[in-house]
C-alpha positions as CSV (number, residue, x, y, z in Angstrom):
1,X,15.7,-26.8,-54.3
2,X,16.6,-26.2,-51.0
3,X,18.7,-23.1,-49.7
4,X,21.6,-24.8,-47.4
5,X,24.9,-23.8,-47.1
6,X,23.8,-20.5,-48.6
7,X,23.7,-17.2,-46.5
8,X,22.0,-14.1,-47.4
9,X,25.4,-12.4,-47.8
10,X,26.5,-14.9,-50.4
11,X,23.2,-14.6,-51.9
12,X,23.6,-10.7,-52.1
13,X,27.0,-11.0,-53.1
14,X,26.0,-13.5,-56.1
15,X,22.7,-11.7,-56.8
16,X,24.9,-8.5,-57.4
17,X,27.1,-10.0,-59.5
18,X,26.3,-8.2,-62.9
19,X,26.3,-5.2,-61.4
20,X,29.6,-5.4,-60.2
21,X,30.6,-7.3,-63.5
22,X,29.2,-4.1,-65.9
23,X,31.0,-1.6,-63.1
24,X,34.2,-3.8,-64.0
25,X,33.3,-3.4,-67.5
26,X,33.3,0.1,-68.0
27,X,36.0,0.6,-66.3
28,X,37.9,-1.0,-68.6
29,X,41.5,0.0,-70.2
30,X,41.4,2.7,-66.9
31,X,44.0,0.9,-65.1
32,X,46.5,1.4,-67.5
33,X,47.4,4.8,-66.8
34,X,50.2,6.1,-65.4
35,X,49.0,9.2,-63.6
36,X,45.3,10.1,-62.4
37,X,44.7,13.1,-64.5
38,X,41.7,15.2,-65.1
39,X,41.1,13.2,-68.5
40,X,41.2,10.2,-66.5
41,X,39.0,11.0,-63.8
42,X,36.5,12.5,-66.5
43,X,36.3,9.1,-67.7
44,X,36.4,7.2,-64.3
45,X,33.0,9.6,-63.4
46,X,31.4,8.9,-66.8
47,X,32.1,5.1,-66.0
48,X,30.4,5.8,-62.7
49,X,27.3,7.3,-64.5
50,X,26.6,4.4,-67.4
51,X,27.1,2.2,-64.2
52,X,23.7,3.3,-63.1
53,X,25.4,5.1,-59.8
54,X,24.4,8.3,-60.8
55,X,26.0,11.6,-61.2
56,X,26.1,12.6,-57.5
57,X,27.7,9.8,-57.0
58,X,30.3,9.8,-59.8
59,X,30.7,13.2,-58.7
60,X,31.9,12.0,-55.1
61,X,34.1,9.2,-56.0
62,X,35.6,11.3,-58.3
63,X,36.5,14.2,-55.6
64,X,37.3,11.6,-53.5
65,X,40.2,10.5,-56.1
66,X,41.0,14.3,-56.9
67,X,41.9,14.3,-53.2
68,X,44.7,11.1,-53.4
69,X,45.6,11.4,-57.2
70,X,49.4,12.2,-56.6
71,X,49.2,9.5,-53.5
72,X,48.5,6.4,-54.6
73,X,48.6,4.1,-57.4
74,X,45.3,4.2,-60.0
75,X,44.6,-0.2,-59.4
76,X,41.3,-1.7,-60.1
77,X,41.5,-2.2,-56.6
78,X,42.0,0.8,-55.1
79,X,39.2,2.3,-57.3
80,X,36.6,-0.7,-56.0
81,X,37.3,0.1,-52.5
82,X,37.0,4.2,-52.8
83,X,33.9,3.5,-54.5
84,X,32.3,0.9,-51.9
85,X,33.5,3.3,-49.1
86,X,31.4,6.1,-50.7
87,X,28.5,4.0,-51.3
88,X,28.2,2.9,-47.8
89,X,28.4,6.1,-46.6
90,X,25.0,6.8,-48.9
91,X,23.4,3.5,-47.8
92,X,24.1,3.3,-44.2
93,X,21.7,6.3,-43.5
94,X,18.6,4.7,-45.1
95,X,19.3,1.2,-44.8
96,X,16.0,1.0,-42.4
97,X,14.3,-2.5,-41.8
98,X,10.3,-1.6,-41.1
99,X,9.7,-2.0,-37.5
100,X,6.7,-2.9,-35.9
101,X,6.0,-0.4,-33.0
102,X,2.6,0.8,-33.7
103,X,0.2,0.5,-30.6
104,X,-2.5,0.1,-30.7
105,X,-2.1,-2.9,-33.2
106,X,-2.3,-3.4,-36.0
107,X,1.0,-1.8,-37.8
108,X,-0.6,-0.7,-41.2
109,X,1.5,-1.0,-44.5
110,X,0.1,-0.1,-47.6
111,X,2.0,-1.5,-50.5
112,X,2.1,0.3,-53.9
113,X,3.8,-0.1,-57.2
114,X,3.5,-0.4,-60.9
115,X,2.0,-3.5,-62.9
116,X,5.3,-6.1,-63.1
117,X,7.4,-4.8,-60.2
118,X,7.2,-8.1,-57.9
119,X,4.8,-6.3,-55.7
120,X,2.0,-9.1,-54.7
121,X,5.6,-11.5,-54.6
122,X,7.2,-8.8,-52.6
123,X,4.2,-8.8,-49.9
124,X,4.4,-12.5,-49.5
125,X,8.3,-11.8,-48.3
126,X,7.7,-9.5,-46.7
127,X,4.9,-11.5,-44.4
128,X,7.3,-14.4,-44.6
129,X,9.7,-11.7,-43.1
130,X,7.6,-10.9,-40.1
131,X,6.1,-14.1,-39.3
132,X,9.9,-15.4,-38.7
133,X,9.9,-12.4,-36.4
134,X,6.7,-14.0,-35.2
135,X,4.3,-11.4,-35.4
136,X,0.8,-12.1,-36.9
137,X,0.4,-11.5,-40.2
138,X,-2.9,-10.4,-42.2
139,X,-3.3,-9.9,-45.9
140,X,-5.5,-7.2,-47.5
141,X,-5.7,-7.7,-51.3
142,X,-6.9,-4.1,-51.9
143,X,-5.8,-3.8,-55.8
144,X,-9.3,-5.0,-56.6
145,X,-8.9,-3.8,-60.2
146,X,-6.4,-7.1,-61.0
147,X,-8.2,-10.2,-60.5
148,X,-5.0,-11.6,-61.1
149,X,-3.5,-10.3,-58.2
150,X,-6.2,-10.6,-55.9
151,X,-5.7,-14.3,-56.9
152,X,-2.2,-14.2,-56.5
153,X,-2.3,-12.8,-53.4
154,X,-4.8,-15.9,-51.8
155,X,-2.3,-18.2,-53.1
156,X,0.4,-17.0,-50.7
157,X,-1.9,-16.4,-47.2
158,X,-2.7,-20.3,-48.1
159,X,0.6,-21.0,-48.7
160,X,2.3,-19.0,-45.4
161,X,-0.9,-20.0,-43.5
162,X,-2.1,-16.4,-42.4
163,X,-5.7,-15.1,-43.1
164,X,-6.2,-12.5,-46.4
165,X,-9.4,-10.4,-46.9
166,X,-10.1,-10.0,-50.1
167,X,-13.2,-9.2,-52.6
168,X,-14.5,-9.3,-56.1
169,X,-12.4,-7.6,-58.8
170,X,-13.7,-4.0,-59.3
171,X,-14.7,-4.3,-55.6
172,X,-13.9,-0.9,-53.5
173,X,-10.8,-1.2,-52.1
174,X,-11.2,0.8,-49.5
175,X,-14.3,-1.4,-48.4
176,X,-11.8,-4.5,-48.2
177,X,-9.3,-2.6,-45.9
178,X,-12.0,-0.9,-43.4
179,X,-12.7,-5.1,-43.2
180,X,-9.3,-5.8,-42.6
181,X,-8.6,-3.5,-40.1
182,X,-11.6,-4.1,-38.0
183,X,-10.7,-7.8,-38.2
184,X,-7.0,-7.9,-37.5
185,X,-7.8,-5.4,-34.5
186,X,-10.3,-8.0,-33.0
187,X,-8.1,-11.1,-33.8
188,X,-5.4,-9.1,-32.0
189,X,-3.0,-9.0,-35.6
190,X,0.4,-7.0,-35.5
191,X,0.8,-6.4,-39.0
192,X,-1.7,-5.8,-41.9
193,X,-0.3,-5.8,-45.2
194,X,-2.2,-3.9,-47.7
195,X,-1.9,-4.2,-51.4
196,X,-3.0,-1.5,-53.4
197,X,-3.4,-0.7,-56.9
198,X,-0.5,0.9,-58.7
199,X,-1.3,2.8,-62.4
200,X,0.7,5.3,-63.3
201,X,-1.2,6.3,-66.4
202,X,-3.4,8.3,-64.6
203,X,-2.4,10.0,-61.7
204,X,-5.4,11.8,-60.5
205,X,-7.8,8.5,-60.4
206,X,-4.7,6.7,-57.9
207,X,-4.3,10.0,-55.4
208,X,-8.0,9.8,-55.1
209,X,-8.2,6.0,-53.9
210,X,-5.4,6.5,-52.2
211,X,-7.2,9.4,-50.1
212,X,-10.2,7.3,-49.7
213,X,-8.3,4.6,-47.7
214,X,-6.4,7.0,-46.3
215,X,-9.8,8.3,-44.9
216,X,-11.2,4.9,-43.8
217,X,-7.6,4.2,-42.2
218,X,-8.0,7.4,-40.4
219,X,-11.5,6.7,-38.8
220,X,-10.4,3.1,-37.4
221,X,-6.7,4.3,-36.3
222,X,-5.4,8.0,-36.6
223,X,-2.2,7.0,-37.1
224,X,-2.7,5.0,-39.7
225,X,-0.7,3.9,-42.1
226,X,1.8,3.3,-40.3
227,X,4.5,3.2,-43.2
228,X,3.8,3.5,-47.5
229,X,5.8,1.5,-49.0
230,X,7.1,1.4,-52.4
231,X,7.9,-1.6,-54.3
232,X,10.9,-1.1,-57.3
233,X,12.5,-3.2,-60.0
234,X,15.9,-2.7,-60.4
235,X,15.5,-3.9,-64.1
236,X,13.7,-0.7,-65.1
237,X,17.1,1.2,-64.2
238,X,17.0,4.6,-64.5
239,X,13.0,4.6,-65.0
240,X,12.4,3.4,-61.0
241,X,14.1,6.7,-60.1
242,X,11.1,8.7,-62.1
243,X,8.6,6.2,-59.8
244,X,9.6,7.3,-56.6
245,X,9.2,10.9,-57.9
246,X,5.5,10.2,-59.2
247,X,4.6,8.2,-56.0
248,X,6.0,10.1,-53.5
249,X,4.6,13.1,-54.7
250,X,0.7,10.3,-55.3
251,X,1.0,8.4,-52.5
252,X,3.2,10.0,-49.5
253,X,5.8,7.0,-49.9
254,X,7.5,6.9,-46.9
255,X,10.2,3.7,-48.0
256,X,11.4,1.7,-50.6
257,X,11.6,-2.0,-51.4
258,X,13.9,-2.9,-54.7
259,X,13.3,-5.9,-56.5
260,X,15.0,-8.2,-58.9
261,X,18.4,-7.2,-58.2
262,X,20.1,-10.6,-59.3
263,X,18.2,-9.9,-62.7
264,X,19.8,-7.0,-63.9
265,X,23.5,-5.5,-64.6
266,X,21.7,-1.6,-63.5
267,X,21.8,-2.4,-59.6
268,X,23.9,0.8,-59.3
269,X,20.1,2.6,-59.3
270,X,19.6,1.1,-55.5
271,X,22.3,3.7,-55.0
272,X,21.1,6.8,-57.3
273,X,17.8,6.3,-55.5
274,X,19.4,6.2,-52.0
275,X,21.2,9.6,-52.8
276,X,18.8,11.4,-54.6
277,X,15.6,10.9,-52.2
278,X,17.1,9.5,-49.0
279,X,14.2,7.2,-48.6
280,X,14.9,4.4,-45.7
281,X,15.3,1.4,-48.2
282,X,13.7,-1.1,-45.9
283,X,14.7,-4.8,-47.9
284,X,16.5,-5.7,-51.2
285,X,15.1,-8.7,-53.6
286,X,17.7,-10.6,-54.9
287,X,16.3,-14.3,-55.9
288,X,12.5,-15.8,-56.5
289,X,13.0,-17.3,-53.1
290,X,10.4,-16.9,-50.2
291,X,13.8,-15.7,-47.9
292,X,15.3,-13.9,-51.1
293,X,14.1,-10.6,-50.1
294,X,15.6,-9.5,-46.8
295,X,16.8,-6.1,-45.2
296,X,20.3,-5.0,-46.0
297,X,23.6,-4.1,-44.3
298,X,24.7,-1.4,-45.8
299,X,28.6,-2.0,-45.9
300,X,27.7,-5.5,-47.7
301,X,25.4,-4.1,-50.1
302,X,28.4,-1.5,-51.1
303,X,30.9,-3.9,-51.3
304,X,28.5,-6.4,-53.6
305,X,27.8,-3.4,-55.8
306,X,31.5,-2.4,-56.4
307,X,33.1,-6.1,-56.6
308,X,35.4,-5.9,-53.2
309,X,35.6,-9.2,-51.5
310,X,34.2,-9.7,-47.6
311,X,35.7,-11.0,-44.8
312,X,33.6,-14.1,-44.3
């Protein structure tokens, strides 16, 4: 099925669709009040908080309403476009798209994240990504305990036509990327993508890969990597914000990726996460699509979260 006629803002705007929709929803039987009181703006930040947006968030809105409550008339409206304005103003400081500006190439970009996140798809966009930019593109399929994903992983340098290093499952992952920087340095390759292995279950075991291709990065380029990026599902709500606190603390995350947006009413997290780490949040999933995953203007993304229409 082909994509034309579609932008990426409808697509964001129709990916985002539950989330605005359960917003809507429990904000229900709101609008019907006469006067913004503090019962009613208990219940407006409650809303807020089963919407995924987090307290700090809730918390803003709701000050933010405090402010105007003798003012202006409580509409569903109104309400949508206070809470877009204050979601933007969350979003627009990490709304960062990775840029490659390492020199000397390669730009390094390890890749982590749990078992079902849309990592090894995520990669693949995110190559797709660059080599539209075009840049050259290399693959390192360094989460050698998945044979699955190393497989995976082959499948889409074939299919996007870019070269992957890759090894035996239970191979050494650090082996396979000390490889595939020495090759995508003499092939004269902008961007290596790294995929890495991603168990929570037992911390100590990933810090301690993670510092061994750390240490081979560091021998080949100093400044590498470049940029540790973490890949989310938005369907795990609440759950990805207690990811980003193990992996930041694991793996030195440096940005965030969030996934399967158009699959889940809890895309309010994008926003808790935004406000609670201020993490750039480099690209949004919201589709299966190759061109699905894309970075984000920040504005858009706040008005496809609280349900306001665009000007087209």
């Amino acid at each position: 099925m082909t994509d034309t006629g579609t932008s990426w803002r409808d697509r964001l705007f129709g990916g985002l669709k539950r989330t605005s929709d359960k917003l809507g929803e429990n904000l229900t039987g709101l609008f019907t009040k006469a006067a913004l009181d503090d019962q009613t703006l208990d219940e407006i930040e409650e809303a807020l908080i089963m919407s995924d947006l987090g307290p700090a968030m809730a918390g803003r809105v709701r000050d933010r309403l405090a402010e105007g409550r003798y003012n202006k008339e409580l509409t569903e409206e109104y309400l949508r476009e206070i809470i877009a304005e204050e979601i933007e103003k969350v979003l627009a400081p990490v709304a960062r798209p990775l840029e490659i500006e390492a020199f000397p190439r390669p730009q390094v970009i390890l890749v982590i994240g749990v078992n079902g996140s849309g990592k090894t798809t995520t990669i693949a966009k995110l190559a797709n990504n660059f080599l539209e930019q075009d840049y050259g593109v290399m693959l390192a399929a360094g989460d050698t305990f998945r044979a699955a994903a190393i497989g995976q992983l082959k499948v889409w340098a074939e299919r996007l036509g870019i070269p992957i290093v890759a090894g035996k499952e239970g191979g050494d992952a650090a082996g396979i990327v000390f490889d595939a920087v020495k090759q995508a340095t003499a092939t004269g390759i902008d961007v290596l993508i790294v995929d890495t292995a991603g168990r929570l279950q037992n911390k100590t075991e990933l810090m301690d890969e993670l510092a061994k291709v750390r240490r081979v990065l560091g021998r080949l380029n100093p400044a590498a990597p470049h940029d540790v990026v973490l890949v989310l599902d938005a369907t795990t709500g609440q759950n990805a914000l207690n990811q980003i606190e193990v992996f930041k603390e694991t793996a030195q995350v440096t940005g965030l990726v969030m996934t399967k947006l158009d699959g889940t009413a809890r895309g309010g997290v994008l926003v808790a996460a935004a406000e609670k780490f201020r993490l750039p949040i480099h690209a949004i999933g919201v589709g299966e699509k190759i061109e699905d995953l894309r970075p984000f203007d920040a504005g858009d993304m706040a008005r496809a979260i609280a349900g306001t229409a665009y000007a087209r």
